[in-house]
C-alpha positions in Angstrom: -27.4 156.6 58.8 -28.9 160.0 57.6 -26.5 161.2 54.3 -26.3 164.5 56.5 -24.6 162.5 59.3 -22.2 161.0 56.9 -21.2 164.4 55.7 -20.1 165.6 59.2 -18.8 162.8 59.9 -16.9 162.3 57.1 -15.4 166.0 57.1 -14.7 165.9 60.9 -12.8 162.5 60.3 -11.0 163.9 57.4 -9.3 166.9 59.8 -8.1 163.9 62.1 -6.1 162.4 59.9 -4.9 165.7 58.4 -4.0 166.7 61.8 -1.9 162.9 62.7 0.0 163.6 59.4 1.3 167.1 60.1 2.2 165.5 63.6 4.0 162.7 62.2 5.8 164.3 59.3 7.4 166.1 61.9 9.5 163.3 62.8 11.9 163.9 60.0 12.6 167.4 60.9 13.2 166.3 64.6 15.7 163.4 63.2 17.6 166.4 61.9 17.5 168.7 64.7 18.3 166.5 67.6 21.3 165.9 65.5 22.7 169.7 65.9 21.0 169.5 69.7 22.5 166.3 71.0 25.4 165.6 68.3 23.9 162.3 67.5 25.0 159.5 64.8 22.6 158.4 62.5 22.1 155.1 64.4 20.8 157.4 67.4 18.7 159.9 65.2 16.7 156.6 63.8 16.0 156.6 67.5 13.1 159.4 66.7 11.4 156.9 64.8 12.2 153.7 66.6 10.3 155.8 69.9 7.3 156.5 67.5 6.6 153.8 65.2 7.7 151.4 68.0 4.8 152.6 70.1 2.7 151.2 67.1 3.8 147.7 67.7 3.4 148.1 71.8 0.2 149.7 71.8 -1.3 147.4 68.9 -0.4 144.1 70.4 -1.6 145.0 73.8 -4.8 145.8 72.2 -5.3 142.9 70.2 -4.4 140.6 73.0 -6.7 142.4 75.5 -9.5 141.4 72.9 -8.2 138.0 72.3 -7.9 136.9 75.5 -10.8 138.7 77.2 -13.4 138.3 73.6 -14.5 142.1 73.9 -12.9 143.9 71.5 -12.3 147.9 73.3 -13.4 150.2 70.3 -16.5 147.8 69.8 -17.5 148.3 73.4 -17.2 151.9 73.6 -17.8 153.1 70.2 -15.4 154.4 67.2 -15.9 158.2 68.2 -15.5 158.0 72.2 -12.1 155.6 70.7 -11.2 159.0 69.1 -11.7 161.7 71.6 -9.7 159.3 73.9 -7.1 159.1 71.3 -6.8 162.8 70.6 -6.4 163.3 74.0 -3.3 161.4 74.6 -1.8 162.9 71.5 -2.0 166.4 73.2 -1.1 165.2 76.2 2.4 163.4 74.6 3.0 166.9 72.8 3.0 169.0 75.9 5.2 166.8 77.2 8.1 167.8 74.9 7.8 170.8 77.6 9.5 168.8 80.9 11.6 167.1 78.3 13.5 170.5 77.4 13.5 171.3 81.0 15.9 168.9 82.0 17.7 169.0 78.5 17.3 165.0 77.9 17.2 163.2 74.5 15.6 160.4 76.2 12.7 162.4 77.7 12.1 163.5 74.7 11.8 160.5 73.3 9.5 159.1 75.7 7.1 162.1 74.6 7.3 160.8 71.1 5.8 157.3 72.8 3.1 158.8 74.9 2.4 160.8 71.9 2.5 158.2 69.1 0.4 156.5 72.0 -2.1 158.4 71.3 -1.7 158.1 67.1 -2.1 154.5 67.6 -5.2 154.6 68.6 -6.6 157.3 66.8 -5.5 155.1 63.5 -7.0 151.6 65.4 -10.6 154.0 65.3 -10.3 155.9 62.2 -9.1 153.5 59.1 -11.8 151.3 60.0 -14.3 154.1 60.5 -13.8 155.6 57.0 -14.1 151.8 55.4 -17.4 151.2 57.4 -19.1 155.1 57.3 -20.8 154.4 53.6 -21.1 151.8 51.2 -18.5 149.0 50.9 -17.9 149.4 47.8 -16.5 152.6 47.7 -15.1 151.7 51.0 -11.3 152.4 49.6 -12.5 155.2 47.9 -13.2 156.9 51.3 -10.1 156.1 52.7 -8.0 157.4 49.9 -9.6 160.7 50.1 -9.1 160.8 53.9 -5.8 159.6 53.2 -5.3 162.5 50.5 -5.9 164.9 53.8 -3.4 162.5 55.6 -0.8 164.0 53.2 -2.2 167.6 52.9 -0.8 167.1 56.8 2.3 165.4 55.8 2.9 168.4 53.1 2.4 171.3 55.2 4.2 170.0 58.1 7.9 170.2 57.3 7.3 174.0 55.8 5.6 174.9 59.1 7.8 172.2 61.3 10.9 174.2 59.5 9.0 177.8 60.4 8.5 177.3 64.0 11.8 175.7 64.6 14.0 177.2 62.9 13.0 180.5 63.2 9.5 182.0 64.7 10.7 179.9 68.1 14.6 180.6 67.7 16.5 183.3 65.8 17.7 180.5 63.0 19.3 178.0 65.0 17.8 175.0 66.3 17.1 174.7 69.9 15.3 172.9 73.0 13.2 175.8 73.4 12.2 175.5 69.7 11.2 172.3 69.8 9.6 172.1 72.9 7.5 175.4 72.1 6.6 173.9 68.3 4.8 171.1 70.3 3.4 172.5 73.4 1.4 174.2 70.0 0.1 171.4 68.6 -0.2 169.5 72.3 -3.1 172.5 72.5 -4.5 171.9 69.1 -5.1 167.8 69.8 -7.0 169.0 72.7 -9.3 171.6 70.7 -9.7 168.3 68.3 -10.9 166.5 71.1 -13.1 169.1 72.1 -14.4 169.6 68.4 -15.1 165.2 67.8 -17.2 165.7 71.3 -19.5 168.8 70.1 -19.9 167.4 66.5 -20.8 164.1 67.9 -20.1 161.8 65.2 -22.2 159.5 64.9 -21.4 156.0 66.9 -20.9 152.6 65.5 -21.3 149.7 68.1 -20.8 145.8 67.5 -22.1 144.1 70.2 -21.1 140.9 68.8 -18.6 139.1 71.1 -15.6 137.9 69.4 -14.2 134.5 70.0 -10.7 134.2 72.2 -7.9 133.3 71.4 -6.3 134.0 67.4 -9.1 133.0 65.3 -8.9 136.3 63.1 -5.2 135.1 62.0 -7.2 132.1 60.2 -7.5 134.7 57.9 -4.8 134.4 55.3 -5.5 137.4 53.9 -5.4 139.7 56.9 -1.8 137.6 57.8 -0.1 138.8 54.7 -1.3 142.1 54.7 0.5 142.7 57.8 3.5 141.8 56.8 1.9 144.2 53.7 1.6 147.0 56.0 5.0 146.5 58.2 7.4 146.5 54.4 4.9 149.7 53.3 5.4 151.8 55.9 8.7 150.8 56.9 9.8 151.5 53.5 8.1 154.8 52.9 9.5 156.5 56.3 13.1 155.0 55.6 13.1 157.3 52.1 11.0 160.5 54.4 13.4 159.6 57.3 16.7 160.2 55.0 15.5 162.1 52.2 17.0 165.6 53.7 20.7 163.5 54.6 20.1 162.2 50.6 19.7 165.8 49.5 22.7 167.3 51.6 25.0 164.9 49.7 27.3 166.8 47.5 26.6 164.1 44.3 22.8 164.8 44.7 22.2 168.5 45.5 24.5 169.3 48.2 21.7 171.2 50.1 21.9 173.0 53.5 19.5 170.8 56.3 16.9 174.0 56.1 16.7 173.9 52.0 16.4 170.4 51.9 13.8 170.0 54.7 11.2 172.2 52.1 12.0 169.6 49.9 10.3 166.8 52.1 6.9 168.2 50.7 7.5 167.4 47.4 8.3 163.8 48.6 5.1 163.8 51.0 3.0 166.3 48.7 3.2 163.4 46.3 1.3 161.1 48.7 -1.6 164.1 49.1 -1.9 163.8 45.3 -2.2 160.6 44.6 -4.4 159.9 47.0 -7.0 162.0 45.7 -6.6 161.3 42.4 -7.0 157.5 44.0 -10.1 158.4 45.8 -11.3 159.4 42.1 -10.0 156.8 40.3 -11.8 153.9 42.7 -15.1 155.5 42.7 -17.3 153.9 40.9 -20.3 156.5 41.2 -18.5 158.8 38.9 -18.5 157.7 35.2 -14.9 157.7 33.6 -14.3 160.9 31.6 -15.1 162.8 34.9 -13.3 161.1 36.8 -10.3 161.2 34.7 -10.8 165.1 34.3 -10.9 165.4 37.9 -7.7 163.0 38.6 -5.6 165.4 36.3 -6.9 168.5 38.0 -6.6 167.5 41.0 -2.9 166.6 40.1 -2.0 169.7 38.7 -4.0 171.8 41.2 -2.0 170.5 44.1 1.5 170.5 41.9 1.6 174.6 42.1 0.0 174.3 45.6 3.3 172.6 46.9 5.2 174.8 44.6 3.7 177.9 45.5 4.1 176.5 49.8 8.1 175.8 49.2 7.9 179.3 47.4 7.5 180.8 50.9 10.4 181.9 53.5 10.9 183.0 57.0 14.3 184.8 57.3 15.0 187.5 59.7 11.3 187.6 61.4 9.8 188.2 58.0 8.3 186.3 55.3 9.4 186.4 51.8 8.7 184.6 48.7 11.7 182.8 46.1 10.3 180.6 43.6 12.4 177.6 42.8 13.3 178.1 39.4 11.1 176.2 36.7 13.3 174.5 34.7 14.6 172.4 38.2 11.0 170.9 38.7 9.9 169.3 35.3 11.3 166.0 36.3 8.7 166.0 38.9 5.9 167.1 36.6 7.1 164.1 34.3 6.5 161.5 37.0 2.5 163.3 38.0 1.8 162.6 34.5 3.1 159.1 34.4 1.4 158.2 37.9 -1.9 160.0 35.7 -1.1 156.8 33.6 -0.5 154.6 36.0 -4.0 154.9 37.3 -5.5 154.3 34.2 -3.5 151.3 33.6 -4.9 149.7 37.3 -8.6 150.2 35.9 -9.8 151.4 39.5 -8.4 148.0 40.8 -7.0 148.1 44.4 -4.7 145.3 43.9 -3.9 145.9 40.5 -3.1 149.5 41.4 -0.8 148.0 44.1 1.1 146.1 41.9 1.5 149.0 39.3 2.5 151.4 41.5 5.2 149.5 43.6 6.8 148.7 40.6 7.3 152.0 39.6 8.4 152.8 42.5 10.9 150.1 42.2 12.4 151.7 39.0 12.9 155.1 40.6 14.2 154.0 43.9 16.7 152.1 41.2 17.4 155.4 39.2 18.3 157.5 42.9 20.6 154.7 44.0 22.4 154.7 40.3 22.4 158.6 39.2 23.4 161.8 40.8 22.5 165.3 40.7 18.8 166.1 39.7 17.6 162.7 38.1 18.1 161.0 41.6 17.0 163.6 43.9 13.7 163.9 41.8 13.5 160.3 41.5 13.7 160.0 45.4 11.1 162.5 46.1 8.7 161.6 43.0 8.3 158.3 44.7 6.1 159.8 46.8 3.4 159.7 44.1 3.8 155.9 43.6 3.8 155.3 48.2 0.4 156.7 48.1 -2.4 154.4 47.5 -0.3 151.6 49.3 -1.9 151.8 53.2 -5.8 152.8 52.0 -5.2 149.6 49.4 -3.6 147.0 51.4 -5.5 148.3 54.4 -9.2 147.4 52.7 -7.8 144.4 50.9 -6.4 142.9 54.3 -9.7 143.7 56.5 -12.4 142.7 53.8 -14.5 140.2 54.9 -13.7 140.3 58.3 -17.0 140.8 59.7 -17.0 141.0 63.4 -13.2 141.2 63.4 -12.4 144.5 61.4 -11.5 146.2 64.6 -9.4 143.8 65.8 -8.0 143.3 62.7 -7.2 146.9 62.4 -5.0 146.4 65.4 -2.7 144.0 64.0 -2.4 146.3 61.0 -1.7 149.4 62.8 0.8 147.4 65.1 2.7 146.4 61.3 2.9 150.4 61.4 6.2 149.1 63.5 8.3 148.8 60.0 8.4 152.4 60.2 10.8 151.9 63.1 12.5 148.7 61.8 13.1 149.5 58.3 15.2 153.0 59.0 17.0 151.8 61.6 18.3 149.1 59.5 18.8 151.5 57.0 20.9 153.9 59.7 23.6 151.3 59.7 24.1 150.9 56.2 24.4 155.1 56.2 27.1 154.7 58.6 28.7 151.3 57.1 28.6 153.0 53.0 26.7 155.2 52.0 22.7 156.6 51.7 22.2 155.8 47.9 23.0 151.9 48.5 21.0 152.2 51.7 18.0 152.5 49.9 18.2 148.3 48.9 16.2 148.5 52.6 12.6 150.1 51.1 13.4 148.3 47.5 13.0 145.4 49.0 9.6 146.2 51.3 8.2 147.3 47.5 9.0 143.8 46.3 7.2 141.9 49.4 3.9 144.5 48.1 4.5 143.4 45.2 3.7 139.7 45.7 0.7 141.1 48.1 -0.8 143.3 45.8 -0.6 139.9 42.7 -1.6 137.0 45.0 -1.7 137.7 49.4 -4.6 140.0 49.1 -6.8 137.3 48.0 -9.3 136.0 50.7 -9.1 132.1 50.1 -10.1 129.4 52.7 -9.2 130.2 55.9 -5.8 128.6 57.4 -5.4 126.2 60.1 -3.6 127.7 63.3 
């Protein structure tokens, strides 16, 4: 493939997964405001994410036993971008549903939305992880994934500031409401179909493998692929447990004692943390750039996107204007503290995937330890620098667990992006403990997903003879 074609491939792949983070970021601010809309517990809020990640696990395992049984793998058939313009498609079509949902004033319509549109998600992620490993060179195939991942976040970042702008007050006058939220989506319902409309006029170029997979489960022969998706369902499910709760963590009177609006700015630290290490990660495992630069570049980028976020959460919407309050300095050091020690962290993993893995998760162990044991500013910096130390977990366990599988990377990519169901699993779990002690202890749910990495990231990742089914 022409290095031209790459380019606009690459760049029109990176504003698809920009654009399915700012979508599902937005989760967390609907967990909150269907709480004020429908007076739910926190049980029923974990709803929002049971609806979404659950379609995941539907959508996945239909897929991958429609290949199984039948031998033709979908996305191999019709090609990775047509799999994309599809995808988009349903996305928009799941967010302009939020529109009859209001209409007749149902949580559960609403929530049938969020399935038609994670629908869509699904199989945008099914066509796009593998399409960033396989666009270039396979050994810098993580390296491409982490940056598009980096744009992933830039999405996840941006989305509660903009999620908390058009809710809470472009569409309403401060209050949260139906119309809000079913004008916020009916918004982005019309930007997934522009997307569509964009990945058909740039026409990406098309990979095809004609190579007809055997039936039945042969690609669970590899023990690799197994284990990472039990890799994928702890990482994720941990990850949106801590992005699902952080604003109830914040509102605590031992931790900050936030209002819901305050705290939700605060969910871009947490998921602005993923945006920069995962482009200091797509730095750090590139081996085309020699080390000094690429150290240079990981502690620019660091910094660069620090005062981005700071600046962002800098900026209100109060009384149909826009104003600008800088959080105070001295609040936001802690934070800086844990950039420079994920700066260190990278340089400890040597550009290793699975070493990276390993050193990551466990410092994400210790601060997920510090939140649950401390109050005031140590724990609610502790909780949202843990963001940092989430971000190169999917791009790493997602090459480690589909290396080597040949004819069976889109299939494979299936089974992963059905693990994506932790991220409905692990919070509501987590919801019960809420309600049954307290949200500090409730984090023991994502500390142990880290641990299960943990063992991936030392010993499951490695591709050894394949198992007998």
């Amino acid at each position: 493939m022409k290095a031209q074609n790459n380019l606009a491939a690459m760049l029109s792949l990176i504003s698809l997964f920009f654009i399915w983070g700012f979508i599902t970021v937005m989760n967390d601010i609907l967990v909150n405001t269907f709480q004020s809309i429908f007076n739910l517990s926190a049980t029923q809020r974990s709803l929002v994410q049971m609806a979404f990640f659950g379609a995941f696990f539907i959508v996945s395992l239909i897929y991958f036993l429609v290949s199984s049984i039948s031998g033709k793998d979908p996305i191999n058939r019709i090609g990775y971008n047509n799999g994309m313009i599809i995808s988009l498609v349903i996305t928009g079509i799941g967010c302009l549903s939020f529109y009859p949902a209001a209409e007749i004033n149902s949580y559960g319509a609403f929530l049938a939305a969020l399935f038609i549109l994670a629908t869509g998600v699904t199989l945008l992620q099914i066509c796009s992880n593998p399409y960033a490993a396989i666009i270039g060179k396979s050994e810098t195939a993580s390296s491409r994934l982490n940056l598009a991942q980096g744009f992933n976040s830039l999405g996840t970042t941006i989305g509660p500031i903009v999620g908390t702008i058009l809710i809470y007050h472009l569409f309403s006058d401060g209050e949260q409401t139906i119309e809000s939220v079913s004008q916020t989506y009916m918004l982005y319902g019309f930007v997934f179909i522009a997307m569509a409309i964009m990945v058909k006029l740039v026409k990406m170029p098309s990979f095809i493998n004609d190579e007809k997979i055997e039936t039945g489960f042969a690609v669970l022969k590899n023990r690799h692929l197994l284990l990472g998706i039990f890799a994928i369902f702890f990482y994720v499910g941990s990850e949106v447990s801590i992005g699902t709760w952080i604003v109830e963590f914040l509102k605590s009177e031992n931790i900050a004692g936030l209002s819901e609006s305050e705290a939700s700015y605060f969910l871009s630290y947490f998921w602005g943390g993923l945006m920069i290490g995962r482009l200091m990660a797509s730095q750090s495992l590139n081996r085309d750039i020699k080390p000094t630069k690429r150290y240079l570049s990981m502690i620019a980028i660091a910094f660069s996107v620090f005062v981005f976020i700071y600046l962002a959460t800098s900026v209100k919407f109060t009384s149909g204007e826009f104003s600008f309050q800088m959080l105070e300095f001295s609040k936001v050091y802690i934070y800086l503290v844990y950039i420079v020690i994920s700066i260190l962290a990278f340089v400890i993993s040597a550009g290793k995937a699975a070493r990276s893995l390993v050193v990551f998760s466990i410092i994400n162990v210790l601060l997920i330890l510090i939140a649950m044991f401390s109050q005031g500013a140590i724990a609610m910096w502790s909780i949202l620098g843990a963001g940092l130390f989430f971000s190169i977990g999917w791009s790493n366990i997602f090459t480690l667990a589909i290396k080597d599988l040949g004819k069976y990377t889109s299939q494979g990519s299936s089974l992963l992006v059905m693990a994506i169901v932790g991220g409905a699993a692990l919070p509501w779990i987590q919801s019960h403990i809420i309600e049954s002690y307290n949200i500090q202890l409730s984090f023991t749910i994502p500390l142990i997903g880290l641990i299960y990495i943990i063992f991936y990231g030392t010993y499951g990742h490695k591709v050894i003879k394949k198992i007998n089914l």
